[in-house]
Residue frames as a rotation matrix with the C-alpha (Angstrom) as fourth column:
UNK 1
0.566 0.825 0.000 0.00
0.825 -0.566 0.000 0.00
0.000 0.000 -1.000 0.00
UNK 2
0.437 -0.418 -0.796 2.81
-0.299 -0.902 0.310 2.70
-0.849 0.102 -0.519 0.69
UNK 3
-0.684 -0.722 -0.105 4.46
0.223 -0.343 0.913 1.90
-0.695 0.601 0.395 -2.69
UNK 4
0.025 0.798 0.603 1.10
0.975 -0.154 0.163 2.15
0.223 0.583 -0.781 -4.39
UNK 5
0.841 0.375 -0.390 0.57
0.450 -0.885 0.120 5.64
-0.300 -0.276 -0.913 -2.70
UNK 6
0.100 -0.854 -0.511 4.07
0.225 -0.481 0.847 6.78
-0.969 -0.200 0.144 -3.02
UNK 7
-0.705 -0.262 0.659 3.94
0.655 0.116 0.747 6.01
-0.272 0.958 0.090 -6.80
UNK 8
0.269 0.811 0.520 0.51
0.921 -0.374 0.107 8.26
0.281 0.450 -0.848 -6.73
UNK 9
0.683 -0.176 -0.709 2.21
0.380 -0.743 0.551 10.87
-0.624 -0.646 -0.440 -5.02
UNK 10
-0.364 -0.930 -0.061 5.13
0.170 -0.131 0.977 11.02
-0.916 0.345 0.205 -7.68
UNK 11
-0.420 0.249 0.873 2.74
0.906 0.065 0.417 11.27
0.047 0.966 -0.253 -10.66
UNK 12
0.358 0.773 -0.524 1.17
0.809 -0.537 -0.239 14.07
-0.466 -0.339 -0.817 -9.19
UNK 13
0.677 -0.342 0.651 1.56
0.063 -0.855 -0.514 17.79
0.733 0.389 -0.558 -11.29
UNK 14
-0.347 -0.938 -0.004 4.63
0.535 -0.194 -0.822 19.78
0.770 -0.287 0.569 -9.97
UNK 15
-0.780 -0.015 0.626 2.62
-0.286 -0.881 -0.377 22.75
0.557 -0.473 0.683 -9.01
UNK 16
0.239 0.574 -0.783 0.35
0.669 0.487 0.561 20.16
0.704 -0.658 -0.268 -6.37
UNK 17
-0.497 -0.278 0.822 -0.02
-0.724 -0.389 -0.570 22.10
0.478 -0.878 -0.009 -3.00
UNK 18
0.308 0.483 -0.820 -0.66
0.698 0.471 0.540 20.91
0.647 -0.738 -0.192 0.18
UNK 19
0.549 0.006 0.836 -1.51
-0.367 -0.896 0.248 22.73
0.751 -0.443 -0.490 2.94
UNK 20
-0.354 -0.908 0.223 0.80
-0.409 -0.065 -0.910 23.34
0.841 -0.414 -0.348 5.86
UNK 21
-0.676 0.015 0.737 0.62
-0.645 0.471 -0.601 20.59
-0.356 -0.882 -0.309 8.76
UNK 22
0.566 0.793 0.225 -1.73
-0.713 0.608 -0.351 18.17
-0.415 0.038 0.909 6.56
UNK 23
0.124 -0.469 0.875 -1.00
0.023 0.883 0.470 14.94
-0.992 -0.038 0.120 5.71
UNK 24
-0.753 -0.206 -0.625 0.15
-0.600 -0.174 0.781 14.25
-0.269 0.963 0.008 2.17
UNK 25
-0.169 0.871 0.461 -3.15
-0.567 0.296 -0.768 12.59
-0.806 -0.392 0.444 1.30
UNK 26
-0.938 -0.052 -0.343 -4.34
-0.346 0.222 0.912 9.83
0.028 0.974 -0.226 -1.76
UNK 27
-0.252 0.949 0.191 -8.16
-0.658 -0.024 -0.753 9.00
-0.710 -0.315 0.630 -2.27
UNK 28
-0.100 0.205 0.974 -9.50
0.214 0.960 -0.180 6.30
-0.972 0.190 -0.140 -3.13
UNK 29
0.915 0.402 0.029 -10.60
0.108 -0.175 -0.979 8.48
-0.388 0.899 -0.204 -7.36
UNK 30
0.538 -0.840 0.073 -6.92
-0.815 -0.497 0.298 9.20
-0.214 -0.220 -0.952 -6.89
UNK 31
-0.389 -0.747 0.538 -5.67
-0.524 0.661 0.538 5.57
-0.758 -0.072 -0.648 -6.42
UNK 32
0.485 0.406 0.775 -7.48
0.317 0.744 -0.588 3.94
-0.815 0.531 0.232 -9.29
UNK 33
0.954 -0.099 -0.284 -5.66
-0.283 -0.620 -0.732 5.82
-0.104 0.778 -0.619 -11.69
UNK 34
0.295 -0.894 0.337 -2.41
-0.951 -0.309 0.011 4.63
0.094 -0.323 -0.942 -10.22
UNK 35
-0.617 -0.587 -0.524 -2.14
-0.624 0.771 -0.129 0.76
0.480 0.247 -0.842 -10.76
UNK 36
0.320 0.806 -0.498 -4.59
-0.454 0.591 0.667 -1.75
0.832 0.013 0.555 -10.52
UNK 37
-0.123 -0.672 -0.730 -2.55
0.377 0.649 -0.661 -3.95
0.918 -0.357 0.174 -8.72
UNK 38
-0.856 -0.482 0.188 -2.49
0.207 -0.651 -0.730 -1.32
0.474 -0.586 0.657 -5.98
UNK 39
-0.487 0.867 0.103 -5.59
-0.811 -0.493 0.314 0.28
0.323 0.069 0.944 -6.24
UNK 40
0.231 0.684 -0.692 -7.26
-0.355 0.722 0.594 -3.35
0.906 0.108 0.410 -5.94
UNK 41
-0.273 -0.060 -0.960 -5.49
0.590 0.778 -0.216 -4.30
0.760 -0.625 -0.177 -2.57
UNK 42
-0.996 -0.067 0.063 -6.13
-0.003 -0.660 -0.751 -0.77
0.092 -0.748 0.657 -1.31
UNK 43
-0.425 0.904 0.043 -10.13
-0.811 -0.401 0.427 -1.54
0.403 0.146 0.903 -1.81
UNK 44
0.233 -0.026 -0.972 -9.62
0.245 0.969 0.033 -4.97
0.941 -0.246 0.232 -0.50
UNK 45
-0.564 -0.386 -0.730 -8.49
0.615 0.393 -0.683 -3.68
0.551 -0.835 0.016 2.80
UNK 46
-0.906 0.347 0.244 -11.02
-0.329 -0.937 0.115 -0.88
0.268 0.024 0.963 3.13
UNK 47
-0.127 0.490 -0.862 -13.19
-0.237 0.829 0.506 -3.47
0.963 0.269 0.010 2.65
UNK 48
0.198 0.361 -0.911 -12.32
0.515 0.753 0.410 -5.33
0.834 -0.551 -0.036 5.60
UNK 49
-0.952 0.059 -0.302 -12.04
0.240 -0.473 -0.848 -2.07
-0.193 -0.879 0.436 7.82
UNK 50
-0.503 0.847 0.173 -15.46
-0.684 -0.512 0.519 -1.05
0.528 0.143 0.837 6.63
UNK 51
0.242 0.523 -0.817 -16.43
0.033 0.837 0.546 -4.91
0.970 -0.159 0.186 8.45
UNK 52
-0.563 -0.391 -0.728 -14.36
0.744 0.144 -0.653 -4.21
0.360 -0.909 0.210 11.81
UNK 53
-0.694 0.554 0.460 -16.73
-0.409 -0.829 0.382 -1.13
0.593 0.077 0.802 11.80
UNK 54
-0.461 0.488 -0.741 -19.30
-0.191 0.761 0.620 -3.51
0.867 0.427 -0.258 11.28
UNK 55
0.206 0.267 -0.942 -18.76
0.844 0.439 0.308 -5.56
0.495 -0.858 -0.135 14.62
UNK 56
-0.907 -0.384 -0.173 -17.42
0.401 -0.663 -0.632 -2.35
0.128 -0.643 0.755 16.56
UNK 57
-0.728 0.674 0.124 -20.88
-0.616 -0.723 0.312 -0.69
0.300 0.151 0.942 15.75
UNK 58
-0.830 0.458 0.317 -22.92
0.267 0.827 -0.494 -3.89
-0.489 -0.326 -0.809 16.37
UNK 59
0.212 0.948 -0.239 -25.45
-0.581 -0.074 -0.811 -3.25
-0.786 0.311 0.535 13.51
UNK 60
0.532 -0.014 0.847 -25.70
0.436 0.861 -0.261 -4.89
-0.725 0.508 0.464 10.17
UNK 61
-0.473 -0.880 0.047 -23.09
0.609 -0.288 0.739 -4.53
-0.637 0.378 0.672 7.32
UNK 62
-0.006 0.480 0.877 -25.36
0.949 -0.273 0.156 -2.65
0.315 0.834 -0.454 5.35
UNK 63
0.520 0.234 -0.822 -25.31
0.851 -0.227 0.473 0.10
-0.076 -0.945 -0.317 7.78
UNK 64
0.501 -0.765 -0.404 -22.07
0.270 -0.305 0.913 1.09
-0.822 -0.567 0.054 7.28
UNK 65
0.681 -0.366 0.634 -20.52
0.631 -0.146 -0.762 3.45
0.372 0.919 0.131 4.40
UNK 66
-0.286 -0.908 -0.306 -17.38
0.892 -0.369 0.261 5.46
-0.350 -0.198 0.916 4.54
UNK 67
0.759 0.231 -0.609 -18.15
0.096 -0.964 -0.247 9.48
-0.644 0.129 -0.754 4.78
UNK 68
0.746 -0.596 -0.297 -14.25
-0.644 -0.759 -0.096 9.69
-0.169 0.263 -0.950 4.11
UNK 69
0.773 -0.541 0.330 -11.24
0.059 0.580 0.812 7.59
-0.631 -0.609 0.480 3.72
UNK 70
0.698 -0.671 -0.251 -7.58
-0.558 -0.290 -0.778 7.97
0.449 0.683 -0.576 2.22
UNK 71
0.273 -0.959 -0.080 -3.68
0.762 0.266 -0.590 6.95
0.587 0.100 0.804 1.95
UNK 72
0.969 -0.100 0.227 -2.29
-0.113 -0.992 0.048 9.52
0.221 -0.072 -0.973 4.20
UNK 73
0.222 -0.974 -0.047 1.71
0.808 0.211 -0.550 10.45
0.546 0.084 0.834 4.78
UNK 74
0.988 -0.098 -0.118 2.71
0.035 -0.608 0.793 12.48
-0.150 -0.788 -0.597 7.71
UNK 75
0.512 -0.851 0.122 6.29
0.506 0.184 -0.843 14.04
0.694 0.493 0.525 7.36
UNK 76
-0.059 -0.421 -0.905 8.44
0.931 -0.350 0.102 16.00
-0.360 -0.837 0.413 9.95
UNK 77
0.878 0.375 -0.296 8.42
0.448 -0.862 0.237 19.31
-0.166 -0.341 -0.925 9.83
UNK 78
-0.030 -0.952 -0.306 12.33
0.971 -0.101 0.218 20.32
-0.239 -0.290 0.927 8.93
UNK 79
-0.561 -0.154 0.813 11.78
-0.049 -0.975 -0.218 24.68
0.826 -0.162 0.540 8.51
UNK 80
-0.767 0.164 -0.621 11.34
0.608 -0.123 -0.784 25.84
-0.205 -0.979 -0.006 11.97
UNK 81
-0.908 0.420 0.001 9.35
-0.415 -0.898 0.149 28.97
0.063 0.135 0.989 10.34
UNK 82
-0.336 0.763 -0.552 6.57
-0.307 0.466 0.830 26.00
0.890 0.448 0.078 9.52
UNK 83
-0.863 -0.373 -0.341 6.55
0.032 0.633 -0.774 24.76
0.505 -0.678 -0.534 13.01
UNK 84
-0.690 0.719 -0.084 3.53
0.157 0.036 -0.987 26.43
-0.706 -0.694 -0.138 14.64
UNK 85
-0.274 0.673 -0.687 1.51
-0.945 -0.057 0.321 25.89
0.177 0.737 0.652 11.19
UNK 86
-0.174 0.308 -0.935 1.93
-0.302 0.887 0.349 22.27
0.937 0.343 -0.061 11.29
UNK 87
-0.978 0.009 -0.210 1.35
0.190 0.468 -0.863 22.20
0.091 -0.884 -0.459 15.31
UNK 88
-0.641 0.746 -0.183 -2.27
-0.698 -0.665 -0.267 24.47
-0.321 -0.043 0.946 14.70
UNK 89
-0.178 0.281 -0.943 -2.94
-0.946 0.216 0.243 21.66
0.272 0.935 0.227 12.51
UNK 90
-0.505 -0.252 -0.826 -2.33
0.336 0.823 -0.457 18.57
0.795 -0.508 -0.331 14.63
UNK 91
-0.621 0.365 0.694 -4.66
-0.780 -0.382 -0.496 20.78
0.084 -0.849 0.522 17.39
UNK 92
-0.897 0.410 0.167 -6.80
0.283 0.822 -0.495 18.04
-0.340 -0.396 -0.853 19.80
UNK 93
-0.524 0.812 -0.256 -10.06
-0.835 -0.549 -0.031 17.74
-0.166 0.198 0.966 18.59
UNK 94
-0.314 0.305 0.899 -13.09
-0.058 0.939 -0.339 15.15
-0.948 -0.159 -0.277 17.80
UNK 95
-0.892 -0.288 0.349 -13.39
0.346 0.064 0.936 13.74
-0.292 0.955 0.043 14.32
UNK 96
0.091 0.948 0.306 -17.53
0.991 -0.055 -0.125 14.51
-0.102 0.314 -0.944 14.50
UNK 97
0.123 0.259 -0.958 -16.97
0.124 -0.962 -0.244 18.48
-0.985 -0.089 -0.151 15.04
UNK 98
-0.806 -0.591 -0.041 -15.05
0.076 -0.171 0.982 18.00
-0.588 0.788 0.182 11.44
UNK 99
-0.600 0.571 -0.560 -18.46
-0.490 0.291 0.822 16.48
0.632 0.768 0.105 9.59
UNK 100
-0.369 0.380 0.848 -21.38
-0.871 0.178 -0.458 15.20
-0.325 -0.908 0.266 11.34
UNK 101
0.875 0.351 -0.333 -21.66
-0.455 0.831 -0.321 12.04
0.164 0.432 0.887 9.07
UNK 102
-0.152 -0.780 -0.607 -18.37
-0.167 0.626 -0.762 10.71
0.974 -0.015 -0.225 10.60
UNK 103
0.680 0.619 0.393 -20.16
-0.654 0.270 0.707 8.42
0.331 -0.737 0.589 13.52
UNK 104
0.808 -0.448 0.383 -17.26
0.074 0.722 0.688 6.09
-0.585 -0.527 0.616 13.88
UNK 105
0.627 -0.676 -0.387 -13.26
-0.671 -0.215 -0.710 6.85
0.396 0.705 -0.588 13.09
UNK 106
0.744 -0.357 0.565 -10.49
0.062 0.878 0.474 4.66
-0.665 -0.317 0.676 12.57
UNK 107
0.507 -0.772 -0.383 -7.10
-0.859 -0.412 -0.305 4.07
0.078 0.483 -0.872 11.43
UNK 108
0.641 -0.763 0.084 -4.59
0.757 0.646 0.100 0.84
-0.130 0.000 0.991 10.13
UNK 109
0.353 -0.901 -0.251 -0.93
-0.701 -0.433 0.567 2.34
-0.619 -0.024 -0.785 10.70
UNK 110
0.948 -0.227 -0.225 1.08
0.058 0.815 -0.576 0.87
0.314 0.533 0.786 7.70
UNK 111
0.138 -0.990 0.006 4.35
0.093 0.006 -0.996 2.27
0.986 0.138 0.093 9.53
UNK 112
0.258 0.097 -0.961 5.61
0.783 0.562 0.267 2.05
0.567 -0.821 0.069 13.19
UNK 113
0.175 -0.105 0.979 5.99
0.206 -0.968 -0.141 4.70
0.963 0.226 -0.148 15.61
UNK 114
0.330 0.213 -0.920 6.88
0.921 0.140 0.363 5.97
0.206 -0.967 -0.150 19.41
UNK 115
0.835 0.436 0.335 8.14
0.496 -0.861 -0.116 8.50
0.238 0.262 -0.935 21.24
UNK 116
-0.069 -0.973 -0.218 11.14
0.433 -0.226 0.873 8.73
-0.899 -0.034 0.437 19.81
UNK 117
-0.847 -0.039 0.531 10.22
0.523 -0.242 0.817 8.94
0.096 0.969 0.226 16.38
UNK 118
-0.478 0.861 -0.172 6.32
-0.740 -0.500 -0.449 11.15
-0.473 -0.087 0.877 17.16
UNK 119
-0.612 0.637 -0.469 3.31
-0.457 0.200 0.867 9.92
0.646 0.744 0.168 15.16
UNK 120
-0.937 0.294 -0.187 1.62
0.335 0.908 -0.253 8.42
0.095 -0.300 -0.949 18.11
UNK 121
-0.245 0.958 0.152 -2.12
0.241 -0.092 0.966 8.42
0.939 0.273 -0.208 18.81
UNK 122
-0.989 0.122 -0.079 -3.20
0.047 -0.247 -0.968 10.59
-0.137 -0.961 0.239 22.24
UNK 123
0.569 0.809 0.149 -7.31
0.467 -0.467 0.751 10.46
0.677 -0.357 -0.644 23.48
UNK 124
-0.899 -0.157 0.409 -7.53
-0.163 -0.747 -0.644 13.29
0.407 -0.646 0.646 25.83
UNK 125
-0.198 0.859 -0.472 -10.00
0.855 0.387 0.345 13.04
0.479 -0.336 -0.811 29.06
UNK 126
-0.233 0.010 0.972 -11.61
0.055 -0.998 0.023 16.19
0.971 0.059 0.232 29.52
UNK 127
0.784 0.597 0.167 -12.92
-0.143 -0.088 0.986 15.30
0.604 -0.797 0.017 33.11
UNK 128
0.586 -0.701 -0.406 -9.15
0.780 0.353 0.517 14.59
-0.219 -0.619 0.754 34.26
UNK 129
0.789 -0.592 -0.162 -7.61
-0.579 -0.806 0.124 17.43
-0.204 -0.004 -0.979 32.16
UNK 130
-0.063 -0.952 0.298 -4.97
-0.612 0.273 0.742 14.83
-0.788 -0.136 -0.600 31.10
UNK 131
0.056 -0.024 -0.998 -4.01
-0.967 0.249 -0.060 12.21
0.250 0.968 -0.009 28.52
UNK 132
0.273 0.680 0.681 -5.80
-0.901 0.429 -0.067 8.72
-0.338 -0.595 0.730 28.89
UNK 133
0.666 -0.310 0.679 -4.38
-0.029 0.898 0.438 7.23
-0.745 -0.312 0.589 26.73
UNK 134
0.065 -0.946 -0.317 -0.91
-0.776 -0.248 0.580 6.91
-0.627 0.208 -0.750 24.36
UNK 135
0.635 -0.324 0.702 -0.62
0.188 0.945 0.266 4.58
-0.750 -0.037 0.661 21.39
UNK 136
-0.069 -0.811 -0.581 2.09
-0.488 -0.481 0.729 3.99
-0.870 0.333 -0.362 19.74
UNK 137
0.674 0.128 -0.728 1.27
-0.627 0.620 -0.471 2.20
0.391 0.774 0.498 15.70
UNK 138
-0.544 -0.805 0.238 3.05
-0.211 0.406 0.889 -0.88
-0.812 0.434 -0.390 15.10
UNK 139
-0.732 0.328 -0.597 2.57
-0.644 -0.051 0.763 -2.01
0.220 0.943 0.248 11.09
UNK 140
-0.657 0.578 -0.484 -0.69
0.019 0.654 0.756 -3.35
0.754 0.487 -0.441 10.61
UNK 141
-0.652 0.501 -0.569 -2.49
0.601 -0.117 -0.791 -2.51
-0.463 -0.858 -0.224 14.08
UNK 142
-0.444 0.833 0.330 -5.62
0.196 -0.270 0.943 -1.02
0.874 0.483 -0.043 13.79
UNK 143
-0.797 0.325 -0.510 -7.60
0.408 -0.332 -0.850 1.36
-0.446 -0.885 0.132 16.41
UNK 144
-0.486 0.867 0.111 -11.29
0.514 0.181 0.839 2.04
0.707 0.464 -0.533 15.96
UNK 145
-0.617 0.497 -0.610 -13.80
0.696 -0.017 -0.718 4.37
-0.367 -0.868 -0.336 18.06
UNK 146
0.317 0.947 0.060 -16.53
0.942 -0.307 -0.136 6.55
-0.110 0.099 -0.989 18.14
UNK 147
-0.437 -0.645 0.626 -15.68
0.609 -0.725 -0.321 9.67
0.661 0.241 0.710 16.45
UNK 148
0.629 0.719 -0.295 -17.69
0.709 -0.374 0.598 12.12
0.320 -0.585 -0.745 19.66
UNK 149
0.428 -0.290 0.856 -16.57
-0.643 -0.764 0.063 14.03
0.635 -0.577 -0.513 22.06
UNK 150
0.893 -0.155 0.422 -16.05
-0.187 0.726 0.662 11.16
-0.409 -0.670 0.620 24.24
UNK 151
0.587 -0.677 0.444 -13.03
0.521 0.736 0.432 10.78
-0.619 -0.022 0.785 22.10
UNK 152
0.840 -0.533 -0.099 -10.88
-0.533 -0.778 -0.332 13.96
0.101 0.332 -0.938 21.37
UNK 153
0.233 -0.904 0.358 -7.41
0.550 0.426 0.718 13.21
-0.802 0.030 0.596 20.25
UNK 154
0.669 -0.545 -0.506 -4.40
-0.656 -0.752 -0.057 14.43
-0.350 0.370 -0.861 18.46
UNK 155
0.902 -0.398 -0.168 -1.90
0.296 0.853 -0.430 12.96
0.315 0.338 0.887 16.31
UNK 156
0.771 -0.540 -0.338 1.51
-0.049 -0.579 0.814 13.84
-0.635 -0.611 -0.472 17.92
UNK 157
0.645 -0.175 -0.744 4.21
-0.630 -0.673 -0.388 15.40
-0.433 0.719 -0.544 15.69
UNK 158
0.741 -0.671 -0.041 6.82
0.656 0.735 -0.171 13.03
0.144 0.100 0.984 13.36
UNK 159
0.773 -0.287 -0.565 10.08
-0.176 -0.954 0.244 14.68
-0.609 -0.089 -0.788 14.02
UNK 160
0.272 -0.669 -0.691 13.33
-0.958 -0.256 -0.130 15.25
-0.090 0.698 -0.711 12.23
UNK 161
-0.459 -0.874 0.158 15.07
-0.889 0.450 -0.088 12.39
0.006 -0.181 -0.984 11.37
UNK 162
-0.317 0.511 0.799 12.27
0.013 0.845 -0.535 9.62
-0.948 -0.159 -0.275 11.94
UNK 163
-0.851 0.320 0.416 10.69
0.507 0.299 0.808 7.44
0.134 0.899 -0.417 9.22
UNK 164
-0.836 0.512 0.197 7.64
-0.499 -0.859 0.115 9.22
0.228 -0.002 0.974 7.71
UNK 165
-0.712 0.416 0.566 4.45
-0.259 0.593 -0.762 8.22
-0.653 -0.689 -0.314 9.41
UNK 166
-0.802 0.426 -0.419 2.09
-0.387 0.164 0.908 6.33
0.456 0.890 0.033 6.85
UNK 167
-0.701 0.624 0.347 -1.79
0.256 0.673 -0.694 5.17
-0.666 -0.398 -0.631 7.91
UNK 168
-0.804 0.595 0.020 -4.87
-0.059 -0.113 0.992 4.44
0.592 0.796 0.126 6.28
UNK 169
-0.707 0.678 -0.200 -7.61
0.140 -0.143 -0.980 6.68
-0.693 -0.721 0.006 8.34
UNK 170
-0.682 0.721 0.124 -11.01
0.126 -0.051 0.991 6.62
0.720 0.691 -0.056 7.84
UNK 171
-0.677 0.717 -0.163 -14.44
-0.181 -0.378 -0.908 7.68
-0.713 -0.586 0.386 9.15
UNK 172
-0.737 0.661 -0.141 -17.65
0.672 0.695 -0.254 5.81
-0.070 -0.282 -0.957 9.38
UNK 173
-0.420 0.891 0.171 -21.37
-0.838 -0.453 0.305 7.06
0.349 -0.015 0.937 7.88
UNK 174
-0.857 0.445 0.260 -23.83
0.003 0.508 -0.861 4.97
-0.515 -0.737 -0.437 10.82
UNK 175
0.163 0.942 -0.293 -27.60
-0.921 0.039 -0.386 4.87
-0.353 0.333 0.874 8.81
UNK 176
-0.291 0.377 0.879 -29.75
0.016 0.921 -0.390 2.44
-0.957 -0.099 -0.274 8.06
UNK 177
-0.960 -0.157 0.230 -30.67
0.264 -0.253 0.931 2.02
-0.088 0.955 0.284 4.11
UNK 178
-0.535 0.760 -0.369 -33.82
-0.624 -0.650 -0.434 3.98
-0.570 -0.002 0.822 3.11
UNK 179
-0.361 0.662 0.657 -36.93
0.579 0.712 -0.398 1.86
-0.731 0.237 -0.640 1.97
UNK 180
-0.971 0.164 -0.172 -37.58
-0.232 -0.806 0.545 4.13
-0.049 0.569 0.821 -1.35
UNK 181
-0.486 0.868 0.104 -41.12
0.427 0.132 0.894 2.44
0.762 0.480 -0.435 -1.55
UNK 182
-0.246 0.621 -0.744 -41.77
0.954 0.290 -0.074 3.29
0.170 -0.728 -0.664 1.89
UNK 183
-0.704 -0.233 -0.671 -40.46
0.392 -0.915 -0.094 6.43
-0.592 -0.329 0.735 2.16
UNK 184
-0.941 0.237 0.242 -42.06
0.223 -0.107 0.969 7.12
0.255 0.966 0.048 -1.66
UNK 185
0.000 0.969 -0.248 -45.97
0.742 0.166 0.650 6.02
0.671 -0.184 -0.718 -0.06
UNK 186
-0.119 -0.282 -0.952 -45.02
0.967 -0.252 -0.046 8.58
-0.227 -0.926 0.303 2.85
UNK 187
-0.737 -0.248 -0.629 -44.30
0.214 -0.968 0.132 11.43
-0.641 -0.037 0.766 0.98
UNK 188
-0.775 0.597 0.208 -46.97
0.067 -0.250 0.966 11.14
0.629 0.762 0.154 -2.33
UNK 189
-0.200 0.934 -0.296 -49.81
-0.068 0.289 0.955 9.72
0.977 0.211 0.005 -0.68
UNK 190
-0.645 -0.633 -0.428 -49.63
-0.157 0.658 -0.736 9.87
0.748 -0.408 -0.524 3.07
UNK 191
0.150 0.960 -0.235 -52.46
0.305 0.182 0.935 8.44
0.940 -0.212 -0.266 5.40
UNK 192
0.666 0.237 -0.707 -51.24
0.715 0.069 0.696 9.26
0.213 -0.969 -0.123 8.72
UNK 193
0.769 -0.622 0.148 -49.00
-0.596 -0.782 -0.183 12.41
0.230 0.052 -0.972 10.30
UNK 194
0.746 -0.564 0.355 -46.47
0.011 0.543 0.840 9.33
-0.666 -0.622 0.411 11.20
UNK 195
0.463 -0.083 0.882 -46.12
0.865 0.257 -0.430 8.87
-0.191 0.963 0.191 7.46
UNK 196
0.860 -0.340 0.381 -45.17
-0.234 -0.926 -0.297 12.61
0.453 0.166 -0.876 7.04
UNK 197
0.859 -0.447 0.249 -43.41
-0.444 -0.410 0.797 12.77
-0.254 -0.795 -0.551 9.53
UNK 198
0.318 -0.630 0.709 -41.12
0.514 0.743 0.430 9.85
-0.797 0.228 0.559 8.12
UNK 199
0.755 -0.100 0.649 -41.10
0.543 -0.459 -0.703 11.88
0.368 0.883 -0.292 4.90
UNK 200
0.945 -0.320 0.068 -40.01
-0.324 -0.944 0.064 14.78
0.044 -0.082 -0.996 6.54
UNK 201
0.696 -0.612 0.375 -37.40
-0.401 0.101 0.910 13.18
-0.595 -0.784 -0.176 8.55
UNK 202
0.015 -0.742 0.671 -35.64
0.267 0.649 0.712 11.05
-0.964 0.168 0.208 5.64
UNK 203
0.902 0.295 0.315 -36.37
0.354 -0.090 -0.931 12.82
-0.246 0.951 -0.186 2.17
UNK 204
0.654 -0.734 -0.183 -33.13
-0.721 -0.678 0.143 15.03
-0.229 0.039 -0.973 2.42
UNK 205
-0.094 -0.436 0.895 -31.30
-0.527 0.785 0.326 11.69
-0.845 -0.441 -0.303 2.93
UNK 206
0.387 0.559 0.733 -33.13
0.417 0.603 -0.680 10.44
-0.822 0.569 0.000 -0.50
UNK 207
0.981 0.035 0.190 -32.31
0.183 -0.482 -0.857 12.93
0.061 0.875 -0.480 -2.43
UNK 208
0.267 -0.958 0.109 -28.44
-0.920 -0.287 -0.267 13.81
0.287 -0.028 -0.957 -1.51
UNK 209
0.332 -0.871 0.361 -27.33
-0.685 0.041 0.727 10.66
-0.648 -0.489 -0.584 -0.50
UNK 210
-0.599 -0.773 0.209 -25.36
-0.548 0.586 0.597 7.56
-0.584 0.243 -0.775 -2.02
UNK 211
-0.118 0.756 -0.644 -27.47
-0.821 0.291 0.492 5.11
0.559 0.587 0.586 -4.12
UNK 212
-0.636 -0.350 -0.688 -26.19
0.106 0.844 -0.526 2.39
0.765 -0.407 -0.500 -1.67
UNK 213
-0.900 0.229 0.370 -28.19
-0.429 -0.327 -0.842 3.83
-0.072 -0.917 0.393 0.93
UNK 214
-0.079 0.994 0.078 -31.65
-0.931 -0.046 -0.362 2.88
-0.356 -0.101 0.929 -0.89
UNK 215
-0.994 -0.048 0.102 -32.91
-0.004 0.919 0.394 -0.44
-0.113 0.392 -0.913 -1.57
């Protein structure tokens, strides 16, 4: 998976920006372009984080669609001038304030990290005022939770000299799929204010979301 990404990263135009303190980033419209080979094992494993979701959520697999997910590359930081851009950027926060369709976030680390080299994963407990808990990646680990408040966190910085930190994060859309016949009788023809009310509550949802959502 990092030489698949790396190789999308190297095709990229010259005059690509990225903003200061974000991850170098590859999306999934991004990696199909960039070698089958690649592209196919990076949807194969997406795959089977979209199922650890799955059992983490305890609903059915239908449930569960990705709001967001990418290739991402964290690098040190080596001009001091850049320093409190890319720390503003790494500020503690919860993944729902970002998007409120990201109900559950998660991350596979494809590269190892501690704190010698930064990249590790802090939750912060606001009722202690302290850090609860500290992990450090090894390759292939995988951490999963509820993207709330209940679970502010920060990625902590790579620094000079360490290997660059590679993971493949993602964030979780929670909804059940929309019944289009039901929803359909609800809104044309409806017999009861429940029926509305269902309209009301799921038409937005009909009309902007995915096709996957409706069966």
């Amino acid at each position: 998976l990092i030489a698949h990404a790396e190789r999308a990263l190297k095709l990229r135009p010259a005059d690509h920006k990225v903003e200061v303190g974000r991850p170098l980033e590859v999306e999934l419209a991004e990696s199909a372009q960039r070698g089958r080979r690649g592209h196919l094992l990076y949807m194969y494993v997406s795959e089977r984080l979209r199922r650890l979701v799955v059992l983490a959520a305890g609903v059915p697999a239908s449930w569960v669609r990705f709001a967001y997910h990418m290739l991402a590359r964290r690098d040190a930081v080596q001009d001091s001038s850049l320093a409190d851009a890319e720390r503003k950027a790494r500020t503690l926060h919860s993944d729902e304030s970002s998007l409120p369709q990201f109900h559950y976030s998660g991350v596979l680390w494809l590269t190892a990290h501690d704190s010698t080299t930064g990249g590790q994963l802090q939750f912060w407990d606001a009722d202690e005022g302290a850090w609860r808990l500290t992990v450090s990646p090894r390759v292939g680990q995988v951490a999963i939770f509820t993207s709330g408040w209940e679970n502010m966190h920060q990625v902590t910085g790579v620094r000079p000299g360490g290997p660059s930190r590679w993971a493949l994060p993602l964030f979780a859309t929670i909804a059940p799929p929309l019944n289009a016949t039901v929803l359909a009788q609800a809104c044309a023809r409806p017999t009861s204010q429940e029926e509305w009310a269902h309209c009301e509550q799921h038409r937005t949802q009909l009309l902007n979301g995915p096709e996957e959502d409706i069966w």
